[in-house]
KOLNUKOL-699042 format. One record per residue (C-alpha): chain; x, y, z. Coordinates in Angstrom, 1 decimal. Layout:
N
@unit: A; c1: X; c2: Y; c3: Z
...
REM end
This chain:
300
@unit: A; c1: 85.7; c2: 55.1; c3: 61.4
@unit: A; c1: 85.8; c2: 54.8; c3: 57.5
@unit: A; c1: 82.6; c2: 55.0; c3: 55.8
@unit: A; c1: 81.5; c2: 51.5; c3: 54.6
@unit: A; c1: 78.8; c2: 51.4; c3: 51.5
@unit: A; c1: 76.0; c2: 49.3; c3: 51.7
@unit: A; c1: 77.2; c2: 47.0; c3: 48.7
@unit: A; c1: 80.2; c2: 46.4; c3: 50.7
@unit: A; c1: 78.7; c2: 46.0; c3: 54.2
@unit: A; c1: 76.0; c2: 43.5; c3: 52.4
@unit: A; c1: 78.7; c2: 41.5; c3: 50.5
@unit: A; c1: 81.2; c2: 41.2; c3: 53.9
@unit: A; c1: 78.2; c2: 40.2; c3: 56.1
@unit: A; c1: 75.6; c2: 38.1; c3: 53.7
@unit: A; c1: 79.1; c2: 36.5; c3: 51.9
@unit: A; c1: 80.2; c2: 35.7; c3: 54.8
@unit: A; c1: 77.7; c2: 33.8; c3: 56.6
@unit: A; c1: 76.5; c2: 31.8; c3: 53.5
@unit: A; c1: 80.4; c2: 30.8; c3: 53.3
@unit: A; c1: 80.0; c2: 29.6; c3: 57.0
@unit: A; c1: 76.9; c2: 27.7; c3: 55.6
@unit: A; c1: 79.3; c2: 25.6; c3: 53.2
@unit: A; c1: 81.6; c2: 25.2; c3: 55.3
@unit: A; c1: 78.9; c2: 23.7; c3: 57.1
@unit: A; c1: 77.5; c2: 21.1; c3: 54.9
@unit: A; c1: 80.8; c2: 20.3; c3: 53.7
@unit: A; c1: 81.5; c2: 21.1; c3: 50.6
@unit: A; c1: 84.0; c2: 24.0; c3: 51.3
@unit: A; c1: 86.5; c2: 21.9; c3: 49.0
@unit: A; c1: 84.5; c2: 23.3; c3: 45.7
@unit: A; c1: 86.9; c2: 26.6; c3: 46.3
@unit: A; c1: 84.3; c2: 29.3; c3: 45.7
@unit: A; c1: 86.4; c2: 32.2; c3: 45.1
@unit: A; c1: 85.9; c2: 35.1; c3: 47.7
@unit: A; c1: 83.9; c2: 38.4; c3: 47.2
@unit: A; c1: 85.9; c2: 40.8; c3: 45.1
@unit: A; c1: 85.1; c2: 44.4; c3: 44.0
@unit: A; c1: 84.6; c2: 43.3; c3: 40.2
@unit: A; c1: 80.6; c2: 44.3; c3: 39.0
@unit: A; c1: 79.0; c2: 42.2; c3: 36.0
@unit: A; c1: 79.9; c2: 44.4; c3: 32.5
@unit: A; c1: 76.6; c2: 44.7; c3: 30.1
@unit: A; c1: 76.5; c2: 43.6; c3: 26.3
@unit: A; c1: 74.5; c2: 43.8; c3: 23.3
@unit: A; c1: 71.9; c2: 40.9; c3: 22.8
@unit: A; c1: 72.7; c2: 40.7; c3: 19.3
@unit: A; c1: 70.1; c2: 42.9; c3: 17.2
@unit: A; c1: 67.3; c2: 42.9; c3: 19.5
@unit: A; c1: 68.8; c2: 46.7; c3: 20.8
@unit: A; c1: 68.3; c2: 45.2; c3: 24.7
@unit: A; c1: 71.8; c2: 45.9; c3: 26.6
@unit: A; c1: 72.0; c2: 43.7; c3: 29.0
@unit: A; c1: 74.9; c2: 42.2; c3: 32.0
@unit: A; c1: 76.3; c2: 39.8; c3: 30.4
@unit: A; c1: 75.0; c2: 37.4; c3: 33.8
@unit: A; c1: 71.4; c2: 36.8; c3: 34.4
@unit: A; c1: 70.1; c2: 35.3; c3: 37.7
@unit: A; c1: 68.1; c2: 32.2; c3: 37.1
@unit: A; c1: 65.4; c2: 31.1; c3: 38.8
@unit: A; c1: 64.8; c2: 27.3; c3: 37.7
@unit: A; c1: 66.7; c2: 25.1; c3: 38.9
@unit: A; c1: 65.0; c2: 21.9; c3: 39.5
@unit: A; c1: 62.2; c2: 24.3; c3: 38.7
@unit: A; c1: 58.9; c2: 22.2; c3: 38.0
@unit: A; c1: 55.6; c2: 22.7; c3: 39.6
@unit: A; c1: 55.5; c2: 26.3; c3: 40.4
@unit: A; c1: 58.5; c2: 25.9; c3: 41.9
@unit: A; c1: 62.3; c2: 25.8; c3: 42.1
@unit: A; c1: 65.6; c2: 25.3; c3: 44.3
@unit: A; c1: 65.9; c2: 29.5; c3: 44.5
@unit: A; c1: 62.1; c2: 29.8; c3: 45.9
@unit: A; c1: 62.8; c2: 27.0; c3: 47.7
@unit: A; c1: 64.9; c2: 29.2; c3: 49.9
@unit: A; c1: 62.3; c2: 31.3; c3: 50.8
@unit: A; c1: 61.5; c2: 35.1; c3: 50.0
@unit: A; c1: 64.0; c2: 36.3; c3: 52.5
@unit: A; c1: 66.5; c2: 34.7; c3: 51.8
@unit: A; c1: 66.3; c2: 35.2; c3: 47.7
@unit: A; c1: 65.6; c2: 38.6; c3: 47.7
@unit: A; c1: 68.6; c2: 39.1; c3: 49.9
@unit: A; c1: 70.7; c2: 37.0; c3: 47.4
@unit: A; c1: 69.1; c2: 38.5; c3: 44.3
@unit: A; c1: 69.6; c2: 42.1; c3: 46.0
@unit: A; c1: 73.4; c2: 41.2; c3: 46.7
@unit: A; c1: 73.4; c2: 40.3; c3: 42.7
@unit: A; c1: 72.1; c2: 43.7; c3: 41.5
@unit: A; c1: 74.5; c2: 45.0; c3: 43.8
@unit: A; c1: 77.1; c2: 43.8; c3: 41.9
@unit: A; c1: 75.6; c2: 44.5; c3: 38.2
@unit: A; c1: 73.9; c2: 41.7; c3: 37.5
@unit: A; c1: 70.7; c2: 43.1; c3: 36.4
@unit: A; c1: 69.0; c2: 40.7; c3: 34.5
@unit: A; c1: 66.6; c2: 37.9; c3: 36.1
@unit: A; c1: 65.2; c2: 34.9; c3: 34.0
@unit: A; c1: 62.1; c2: 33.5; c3: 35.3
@unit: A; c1: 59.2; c2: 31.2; c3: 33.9
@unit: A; c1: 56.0; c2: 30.8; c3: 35.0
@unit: A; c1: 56.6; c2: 27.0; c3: 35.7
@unit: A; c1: 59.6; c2: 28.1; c3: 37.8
@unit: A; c1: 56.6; c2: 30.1; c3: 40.3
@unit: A; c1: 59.5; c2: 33.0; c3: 40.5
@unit: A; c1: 57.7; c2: 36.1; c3: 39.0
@unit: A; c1: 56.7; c2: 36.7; c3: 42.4
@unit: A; c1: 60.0; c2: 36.7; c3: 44.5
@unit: A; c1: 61.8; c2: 38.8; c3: 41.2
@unit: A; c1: 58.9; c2: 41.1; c3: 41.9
@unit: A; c1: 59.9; c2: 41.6; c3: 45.5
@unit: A; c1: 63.3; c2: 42.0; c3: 44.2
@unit: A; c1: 62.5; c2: 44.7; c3: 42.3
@unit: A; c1: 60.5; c2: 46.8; c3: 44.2
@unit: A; c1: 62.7; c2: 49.2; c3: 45.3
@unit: A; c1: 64.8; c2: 49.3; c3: 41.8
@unit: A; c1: 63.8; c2: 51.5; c3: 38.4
@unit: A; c1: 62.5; c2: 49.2; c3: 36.3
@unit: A; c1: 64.5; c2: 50.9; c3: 33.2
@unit: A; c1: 67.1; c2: 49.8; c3: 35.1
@unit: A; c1: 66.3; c2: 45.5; c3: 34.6
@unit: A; c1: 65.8; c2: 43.3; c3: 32.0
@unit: A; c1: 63.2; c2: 40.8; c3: 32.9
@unit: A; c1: 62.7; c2: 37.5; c3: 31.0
@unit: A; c1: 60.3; c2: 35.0; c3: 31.5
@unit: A; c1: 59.1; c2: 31.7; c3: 29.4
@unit: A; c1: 55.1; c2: 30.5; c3: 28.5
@unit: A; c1: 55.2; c2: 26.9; c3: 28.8
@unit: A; c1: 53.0; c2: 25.8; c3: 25.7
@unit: A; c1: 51.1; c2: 22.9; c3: 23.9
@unit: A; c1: 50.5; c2: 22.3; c3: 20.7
@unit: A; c1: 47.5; c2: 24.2; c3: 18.7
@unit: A; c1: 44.2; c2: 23.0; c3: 19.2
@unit: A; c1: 44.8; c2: 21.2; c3: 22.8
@unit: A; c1: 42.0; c2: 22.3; c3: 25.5
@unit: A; c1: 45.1; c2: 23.8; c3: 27.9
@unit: A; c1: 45.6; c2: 26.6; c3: 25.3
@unit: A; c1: 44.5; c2: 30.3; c3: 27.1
@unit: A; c1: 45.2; c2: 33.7; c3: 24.9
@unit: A; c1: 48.2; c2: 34.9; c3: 25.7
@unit: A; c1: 47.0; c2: 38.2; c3: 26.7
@unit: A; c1: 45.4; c2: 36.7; c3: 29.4
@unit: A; c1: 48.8; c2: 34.9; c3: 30.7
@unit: A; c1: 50.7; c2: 38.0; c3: 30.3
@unit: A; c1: 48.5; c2: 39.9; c3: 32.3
@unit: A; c1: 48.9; c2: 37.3; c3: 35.2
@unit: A; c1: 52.5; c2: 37.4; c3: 34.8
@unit: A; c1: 52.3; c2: 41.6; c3: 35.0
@unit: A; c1: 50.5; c2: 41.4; c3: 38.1
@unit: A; c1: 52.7; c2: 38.8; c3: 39.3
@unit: A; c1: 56.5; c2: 40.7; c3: 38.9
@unit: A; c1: 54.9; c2: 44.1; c3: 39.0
@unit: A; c1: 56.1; c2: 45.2; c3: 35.9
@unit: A; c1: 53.9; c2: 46.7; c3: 33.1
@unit: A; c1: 56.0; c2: 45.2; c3: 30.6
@unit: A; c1: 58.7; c2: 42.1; c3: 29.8
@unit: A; c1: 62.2; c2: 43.1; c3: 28.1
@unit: A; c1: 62.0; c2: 39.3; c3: 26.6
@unit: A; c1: 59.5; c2: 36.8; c3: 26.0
@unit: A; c1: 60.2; c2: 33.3; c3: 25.1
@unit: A; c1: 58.3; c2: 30.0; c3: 24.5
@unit: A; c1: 59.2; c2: 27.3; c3: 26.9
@unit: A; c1: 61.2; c2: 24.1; c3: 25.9
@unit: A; c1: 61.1; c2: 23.6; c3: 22.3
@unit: A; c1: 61.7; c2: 20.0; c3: 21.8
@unit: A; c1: 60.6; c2: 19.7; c3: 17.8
@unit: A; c1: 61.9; c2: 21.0; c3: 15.0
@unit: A; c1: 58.1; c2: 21.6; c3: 13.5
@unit: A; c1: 57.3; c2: 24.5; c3: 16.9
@unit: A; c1: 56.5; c2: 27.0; c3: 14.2
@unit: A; c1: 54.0; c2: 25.3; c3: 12.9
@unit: A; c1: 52.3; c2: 23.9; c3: 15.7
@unit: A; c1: 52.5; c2: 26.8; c3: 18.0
@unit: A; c1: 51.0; c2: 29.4; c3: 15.6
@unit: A; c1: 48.6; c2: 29.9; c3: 18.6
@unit: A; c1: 51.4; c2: 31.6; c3: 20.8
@unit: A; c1: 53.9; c2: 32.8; c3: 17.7
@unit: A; c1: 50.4; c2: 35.1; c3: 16.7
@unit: A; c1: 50.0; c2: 36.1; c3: 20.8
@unit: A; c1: 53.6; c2: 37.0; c3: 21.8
@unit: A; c1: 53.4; c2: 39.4; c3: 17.7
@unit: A; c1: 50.6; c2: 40.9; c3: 19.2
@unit: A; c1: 52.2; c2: 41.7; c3: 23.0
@unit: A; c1: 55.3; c2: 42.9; c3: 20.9
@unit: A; c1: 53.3; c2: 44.9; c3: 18.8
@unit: A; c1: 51.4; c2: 46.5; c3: 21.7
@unit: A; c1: 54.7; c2: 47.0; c3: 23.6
@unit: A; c1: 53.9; c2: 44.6; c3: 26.7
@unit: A; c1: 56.8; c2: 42.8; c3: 25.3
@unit: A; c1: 60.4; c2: 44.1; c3: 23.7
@unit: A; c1: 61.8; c2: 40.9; c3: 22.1
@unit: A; c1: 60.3; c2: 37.3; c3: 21.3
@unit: A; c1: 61.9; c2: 33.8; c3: 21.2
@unit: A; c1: 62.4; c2: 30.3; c3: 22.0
@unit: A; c1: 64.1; c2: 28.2; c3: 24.8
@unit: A; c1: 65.3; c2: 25.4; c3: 23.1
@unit: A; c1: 65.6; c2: 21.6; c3: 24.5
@unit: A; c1: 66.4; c2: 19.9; c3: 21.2
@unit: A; c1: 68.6; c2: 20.5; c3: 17.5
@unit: A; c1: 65.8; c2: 20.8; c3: 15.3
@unit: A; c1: 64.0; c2: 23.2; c3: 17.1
@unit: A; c1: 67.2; c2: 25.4; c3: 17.5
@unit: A; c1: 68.2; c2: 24.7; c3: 13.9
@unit: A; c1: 64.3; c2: 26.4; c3: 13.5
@unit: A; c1: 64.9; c2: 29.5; c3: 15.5
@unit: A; c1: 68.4; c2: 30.2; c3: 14.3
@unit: A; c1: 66.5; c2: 30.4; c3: 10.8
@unit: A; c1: 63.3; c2: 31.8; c3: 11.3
@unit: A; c1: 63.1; c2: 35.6; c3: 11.4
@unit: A; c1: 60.2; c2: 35.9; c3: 14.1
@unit: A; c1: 62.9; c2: 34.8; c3: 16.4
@unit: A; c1: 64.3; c2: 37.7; c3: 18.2
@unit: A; c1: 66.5; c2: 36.0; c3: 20.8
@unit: A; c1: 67.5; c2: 31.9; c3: 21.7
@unit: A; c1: 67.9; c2: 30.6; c3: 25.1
@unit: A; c1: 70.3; c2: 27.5; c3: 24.6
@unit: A; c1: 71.8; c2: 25.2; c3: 26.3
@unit: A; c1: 75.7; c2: 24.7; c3: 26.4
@unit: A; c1: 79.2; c2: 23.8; c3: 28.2
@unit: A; c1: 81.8; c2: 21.9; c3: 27.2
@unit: A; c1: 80.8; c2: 18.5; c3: 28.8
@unit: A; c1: 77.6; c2: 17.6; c3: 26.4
@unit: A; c1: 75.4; c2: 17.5; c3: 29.5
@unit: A; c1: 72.3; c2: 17.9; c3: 28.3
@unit: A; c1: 72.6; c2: 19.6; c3: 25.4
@unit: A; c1: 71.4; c2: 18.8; c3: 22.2
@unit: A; c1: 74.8; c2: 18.0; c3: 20.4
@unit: A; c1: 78.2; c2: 18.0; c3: 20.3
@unit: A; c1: 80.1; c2: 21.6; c3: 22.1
@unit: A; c1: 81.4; c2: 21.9; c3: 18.9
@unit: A; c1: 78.2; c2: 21.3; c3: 16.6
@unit: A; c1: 76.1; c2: 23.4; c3: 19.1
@unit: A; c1: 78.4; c2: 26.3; c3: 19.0
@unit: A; c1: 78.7; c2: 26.6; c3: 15.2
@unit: A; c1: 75.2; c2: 26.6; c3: 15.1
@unit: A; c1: 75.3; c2: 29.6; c3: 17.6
@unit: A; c1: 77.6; c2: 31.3; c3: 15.5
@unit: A; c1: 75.0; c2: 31.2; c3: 12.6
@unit: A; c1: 72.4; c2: 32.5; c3: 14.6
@unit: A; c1: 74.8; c2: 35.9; c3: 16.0
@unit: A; c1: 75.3; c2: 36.3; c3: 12.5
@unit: A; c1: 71.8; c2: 36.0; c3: 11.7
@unit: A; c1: 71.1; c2: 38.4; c3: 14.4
@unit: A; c1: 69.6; c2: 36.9; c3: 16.8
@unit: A; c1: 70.3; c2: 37.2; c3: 21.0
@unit: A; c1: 72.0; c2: 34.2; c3: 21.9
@unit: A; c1: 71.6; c2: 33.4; c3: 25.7
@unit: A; c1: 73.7; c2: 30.6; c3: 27.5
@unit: A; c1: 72.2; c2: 27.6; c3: 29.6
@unit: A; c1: 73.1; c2: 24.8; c3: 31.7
@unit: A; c1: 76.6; c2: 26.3; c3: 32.0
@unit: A; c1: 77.8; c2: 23.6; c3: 34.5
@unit: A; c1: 75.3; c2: 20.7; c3: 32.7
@unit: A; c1: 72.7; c2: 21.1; c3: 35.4
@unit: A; c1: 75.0; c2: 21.3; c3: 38.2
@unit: A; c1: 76.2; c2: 17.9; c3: 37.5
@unit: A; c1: 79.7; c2: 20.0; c3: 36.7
@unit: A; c1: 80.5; c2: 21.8; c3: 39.8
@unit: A; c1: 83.9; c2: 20.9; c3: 40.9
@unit: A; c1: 86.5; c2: 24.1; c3: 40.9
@unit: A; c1: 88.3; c2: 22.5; c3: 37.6
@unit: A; c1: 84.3; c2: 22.3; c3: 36.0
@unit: A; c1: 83.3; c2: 25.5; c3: 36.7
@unit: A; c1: 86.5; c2: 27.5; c3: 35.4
@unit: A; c1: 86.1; c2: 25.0; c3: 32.1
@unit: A; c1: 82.5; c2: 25.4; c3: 31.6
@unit: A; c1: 82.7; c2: 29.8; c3: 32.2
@unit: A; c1: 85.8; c2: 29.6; c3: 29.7
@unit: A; c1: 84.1; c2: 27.5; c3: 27.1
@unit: A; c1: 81.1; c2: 29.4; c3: 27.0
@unit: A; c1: 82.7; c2: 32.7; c3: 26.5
@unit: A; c1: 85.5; c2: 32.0; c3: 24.4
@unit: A; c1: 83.9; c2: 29.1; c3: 22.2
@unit: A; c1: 80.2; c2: 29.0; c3: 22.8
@unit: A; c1: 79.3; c2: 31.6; c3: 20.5
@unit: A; c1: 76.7; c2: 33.7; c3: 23.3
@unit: A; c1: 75.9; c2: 37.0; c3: 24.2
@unit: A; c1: 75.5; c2: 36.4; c3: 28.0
@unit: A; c1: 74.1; c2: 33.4; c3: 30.0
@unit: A; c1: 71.9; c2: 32.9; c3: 33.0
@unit: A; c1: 73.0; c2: 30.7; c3: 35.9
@unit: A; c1: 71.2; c2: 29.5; c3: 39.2
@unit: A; c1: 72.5; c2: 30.2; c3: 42.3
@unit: A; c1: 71.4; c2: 29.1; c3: 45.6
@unit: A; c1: 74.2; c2: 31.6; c3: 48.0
@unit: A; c1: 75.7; c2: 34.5; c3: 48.2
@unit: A; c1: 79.1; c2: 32.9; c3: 47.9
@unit: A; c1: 77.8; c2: 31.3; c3: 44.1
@unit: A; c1: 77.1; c2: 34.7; c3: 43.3
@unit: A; c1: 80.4; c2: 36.2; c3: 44.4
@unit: A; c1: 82.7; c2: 33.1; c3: 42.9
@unit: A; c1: 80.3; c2: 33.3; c3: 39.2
@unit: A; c1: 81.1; c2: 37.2; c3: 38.8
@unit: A; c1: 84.5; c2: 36.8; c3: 39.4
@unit: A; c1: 85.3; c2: 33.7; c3: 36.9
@unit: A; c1: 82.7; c2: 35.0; c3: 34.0
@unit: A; c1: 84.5; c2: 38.6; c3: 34.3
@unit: A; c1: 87.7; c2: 36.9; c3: 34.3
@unit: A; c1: 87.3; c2: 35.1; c3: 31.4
@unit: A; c1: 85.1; c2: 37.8; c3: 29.7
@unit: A; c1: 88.8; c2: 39.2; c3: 29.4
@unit: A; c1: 89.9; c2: 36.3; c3: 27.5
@unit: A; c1: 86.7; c2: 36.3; c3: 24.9
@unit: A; c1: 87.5; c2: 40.1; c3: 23.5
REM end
């Protein structure tokens, strides 16, 4: 009897039974593409000197309240998902605190060399001088002891929905220069949920890397495909990481037609490094990797 590797025995048996779950609750007619042998490639996140696959897993969606649709599933069955994932390269998780998800990552990650991920996580924050401000020290030592890792590859504030966030988060902008400095964090930057406040972080030079939001649908996104991307063009050029979000427009894009559309947009057009997408099966995972290294081709 032929030999069969663990990556191959997970992805036959896991794949499998989560594609028996959608055939189950009906919506076998999205046409997830079947487990192939293709693994996630890595790329440069602009000039921030993190390598990274050019996937992350994300861990937010309908995240609110310490919680999200992947912890929703429970810690068996994410870690098995999230193992099945670094099986196949993707070795990059995106988490926020908001999300609750630095634990389940850190039972992900047990068992893997840390050099070996890039962690990313998000401070949700208010504006200076409000009575919910704590040091960021303090939050990033929660965090720590939550994932189990010393130390985050990337660091960003939460939802920026003003143009005017470096001046009324001085409070975190001096924090995260300090956990950089110290080496608790390797790169610092903003999630952004609105134009000015990307226009801001494409210009301002404390901004190591932009999480941003994009597909070729305007679903909630902060302007036109076209705009957006030219924007993101200016901030690759200004050296910043630019990370993809809300690929398929919060889900609201899922169809087989969407999902090819949205991947080939934001790899030929969109102007990003990588992107992080939320799965909640095995099969997500499996039909994602093939379609983004598919078109991956197409963007070189």
């Amino acid at each position: 009897m032929d030999k069969i590797n663990r990556r191959r025995f997970i992805r036959t048996g896991v794949a499998g039974m989560a594609g028996l779950s959608i055939a189950r609750s009906g919506i076998a007619n999205l046409g997830y593409i079947p487990a192939g042998d293709v693994t996630v490639d890595k790329v440069k996140l602009g000039d921030t000197g993190l390598v990274v696959s050019r996937m992350a897993m994300g861990t937010g969606t309908v995240g609110y309240n310490k919680g999200s649709n992947q912890t929703r599933l429970g810690m068996e069955k994410f870690v098995n998902m999230f193992r099945h994932a670094y099986d196949r390269g993707i070795t990059f998780f995106e988490m926020a605190d908001g999300y609750g998800s630095h634990p389940y990552v850190g039972e992900v990650i047990k068992s893997i060399p840390r050099e070996k991920i890039t962690l990313l996580s998000k401070i949700w924050t208010h504006p200076d001088g409000s009575d919910q401000i704590e040091p960021v020290e303090k939050t990033l030592d929660r965090f720590r002891k939550e994932t189990g890792s010393d130390y985050f590859d990337i660091l960003l504030m939460h939802c920026m929905s003003s143009g005017d966030w470096n001046t009324t988060r001085k409070h975190y902008i001096e924090g995260f220069s300090k956990a950089k400095q110290d080496g608790i964090v390797k790169a610092v930057g903003v999630s952004c949920h609105n134009w000015d406040a990307m226009v801001e972080a494409v210009n301002n030079p404390w901004v190591d890397v932009i999480l941003a939001r994009i597909n070729p649908f305007q679903t909630h996104m902060d302007g036109t495909p076209e705009a957006v991307s030219e924007l993101l063009g200016k901030a690759k050029q200004n050296g910043k990481g630019v990370i993809g979000m809300k690929i398929f427009g919060e889900g609201k894009h899922v169809s087989d037609e969407e999902r090819e559309q949205s991947i080939n947009f934001a790899l030929t057009k969109g102007n990003i490094h990588c992107m992080t997408l939320g799965f909640e099966s095995v099969a997500q995972v499996d039909d994602a990797i093939e379609r983004v290294m598919r078109n991956a081709k197409l963007s070189r």
